[in-house]
C-alpha angles and dihedrals in degrees: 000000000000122000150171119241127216150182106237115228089229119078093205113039130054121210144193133203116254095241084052092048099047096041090053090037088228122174124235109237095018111128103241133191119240112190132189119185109306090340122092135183133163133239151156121244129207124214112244136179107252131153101211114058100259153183124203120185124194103241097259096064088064092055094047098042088041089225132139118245124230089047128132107233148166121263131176132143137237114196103309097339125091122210121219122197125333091254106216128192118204107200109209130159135272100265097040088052087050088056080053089058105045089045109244102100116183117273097269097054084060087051084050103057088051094054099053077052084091105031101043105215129162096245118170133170125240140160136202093285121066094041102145097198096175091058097034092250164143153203111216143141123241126175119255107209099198091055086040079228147099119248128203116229149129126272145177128278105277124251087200120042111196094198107201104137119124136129081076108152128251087254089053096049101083092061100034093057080048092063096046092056099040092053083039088062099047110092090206088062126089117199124220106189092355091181130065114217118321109231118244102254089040094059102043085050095046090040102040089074086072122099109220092022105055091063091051087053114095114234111269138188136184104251093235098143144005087247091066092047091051086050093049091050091047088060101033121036085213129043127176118211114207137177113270103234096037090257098118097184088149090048134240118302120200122184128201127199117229127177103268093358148021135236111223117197115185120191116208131152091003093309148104127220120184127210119189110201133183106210134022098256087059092055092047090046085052097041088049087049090054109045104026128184090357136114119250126169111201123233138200107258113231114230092241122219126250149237124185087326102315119105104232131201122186128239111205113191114200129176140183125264134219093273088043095252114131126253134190116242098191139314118240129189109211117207122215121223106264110269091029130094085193105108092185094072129068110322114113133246116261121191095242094230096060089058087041092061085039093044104037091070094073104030128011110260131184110266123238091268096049085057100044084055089051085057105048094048092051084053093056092047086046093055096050092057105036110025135259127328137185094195140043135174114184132188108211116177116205109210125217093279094057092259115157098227121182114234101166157300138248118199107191097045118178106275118250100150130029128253089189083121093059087052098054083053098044084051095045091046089045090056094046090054096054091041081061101037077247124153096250096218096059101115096196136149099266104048088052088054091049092055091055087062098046090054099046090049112029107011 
């Protein structure tokens, strides 16, 4: 349930409105539990009249629980323990945290306070320095809507950690994969993107087990010698080489097999470069000129489908819901420049269905909902592999006979809907779990049912 929390005016005494009391069938002069993240305290709470559904703790309690007051939170109890929040931590990095401070945040984090508008949850910004591990807490910034500004101050351990922090430098990782492990491990702790990007290779290995995913994978190898990149291009007329771990600091190659030559692009820096090379030494000498000492693994290009003369992909952006199940944001079909397979550079954003009404005129394509099936299923199979999300967004191709193929998948997309709703359940989960000496991240059966309850009764 929603409510409104409050500093009592008495030091000594918390309170809770009658609606509140009744509602959670709590007892006047029973020791409760109030819990805040990772901080906990006890108290007694007295019934009051009181017209808004809310909360007033005695000072001390804010001191204790390391939360702000005049906020609107979650509350729901568990046996003799309330839950306040969910805390969630949103893990950025340091210069988008420094945007934070000097007030002017980047666009999503606006679209992001008005999202938790309607979930209410305790959300606050932090990077890898002011993490406080002996007291359980940190140092973060949240927007206070009353003062239109963002305040510095300490709060509790998160029970949610919204993990989008990425473009850290080399010199940052170290610590940053510290604190992701350290928070992983803690079984007080929900992840939400618990991983950073999967690494090409990696994810065409974890992902090719699957029926109805390996044949929408495009064939890839790992780029070893000359000899496995003059068998790719026999089969397929273009190959794509890419880095092996995702990381694509030397760019993305793609070849293209000509009759007595090839064409190579490369994209790199948000441009593309063309070379156009006679034999296929030539092409090994430029490739190595170009990568260097990386790893690359080589991939069957797709024959993209067309509209009006672009090559197009899709990006489909899901996201969880509050009972943890996927849904599908939108569906976007991504137009490459003309002359250019690469879909990342120039081009413009079409709604699918437009070019749908306009291509299925001509071949038989899948229709939105067929797509929006292939994609689901590939989250699940994600999931399995690499650990729990709250956020996808995938890039399918479809090719000129109408075939769903899977390009990629990014796991920290730019944020365009909130997925605030999957982290009060993720927290509430998480409590029921404890409260059952349970593993919080079994998503069985059970402990979906005992949510239910939980929300039908004390949410």
């Amino acid at each position: 349930m929603k409510i409104h929390l409050m500093k009592s005016r008495n030091k000594h005494i918390s309170s809770i409105s009658s609606n509140l009391f009744h509602e959670f069938d709590l007892m006047e002069g029973r020791t409760y539990t109030v819990i805040a993240g990772h901080l906990q305290d006890e108290m007694t709470l007295r019934k009051i009249d009181h017209t808004c559904d809310s909360l007033f703790l005695k000072p001390s309690l804010f001191k204790s629980l390391m939360i702000p007051s005049k906020i609107n939170v979650n509350m729901w109890l568990i046996n003799e323990t309330i839950y306040l929040g969910p805390v969630v931590g949103i893990f950025v990095n340091k210069k988008c945290l420094s945007e934070i401070a000097n007030q002017v945040p980047p666009r999503q984090i606006e679209n992001e306070i008005e999202a938790n508008a309607f979930t209410d949850c305790l959300n606050y910004y932090f990077s890898i320095d002011g993490i406080h591990w002996p007291t359980k807490t940190i140092q973060g910034y949240t927007f206070v809507e009353k003062q239109k500004r963002w305040i510095c101050r300490l709060f509790p351990f998160p029970n949610v950690i919204y993990d989008c922090g990425k473009n850290f430098t080399l010199e940052q990782m170290p610590t940053v994969s510290f604190i992701r492990q350290q928070f992983a491990n803690n079984p007080n702790t929900s992840f939400i993107n618990e991983k950073d990007s999967i690494g090409n290779w990696k994810l065409y290995e974890h992902l090719n087990k699957y029926e109805g995913i390996a044949e929408a994978l495009p064939e890839m190898v790992p780029f070893v010698c000359a000899d496995q990149l003059w068998e790719m291009l026999a089969q397929y007329r273009i190959v794509y080489l890419k880095s092996f771990d995702g990381s694509d600091e030397q760019g993305l190659l793609s070849i293209e097999r000509g009759e007595n030559s090839f064409i190579l692009d490369r994209y790199h820096d948000h441009k593309i470069t063309h070379f156009p090379i006679r034999t296929f030494d030539k092409l090994i000498e430029q490739i190595n000129r170009l990568i260097g000492e990386e790893d690359f693994i080589i991939q069957e290009g797709v024959d993209l489908l067309t509209y009006k003369g672009s090559s197009l992909d899709l990006r489909i952006l899901m996201i969880k819901d509050q009972i943890g199940s996927w849904k599908v944001i939108y569906t976007l079909a991504n137009l490459a420049e003309e002359l250019t397979t690469f879909t990342t550079v120039g081009g413009s954003i079409r709604n699918y269905q437009d070019i749908y009404q306009e291509l299925n005129k001509i071949i038989s394509l899948p229709t939105e909902e067929e797509i929006k099936e292939k994609a689901l299923m590939f989250a699940q199979s994600f999931e399995n592999e690499f650990g729990y999300f709250g956020e996808l967004e995938l890039t399918l191709a479809i090719d000129k006979q109408g075939k769903i193929w899977f390009i990629n998948v990014d796991t920290k997309p730019v944020r365009v809907a909130s997925v605030f709703e999957y982290a009060v359940y993720l927290a509430k989960i998480a409590a029921f779990a404890r409260s059952l000496h349970l593993d919080h991240q079994t998503n069985s059966p059970s402990i979906k049912q005992a949510l239910l309850i939980i929300e039908q009764h004390h949410c």
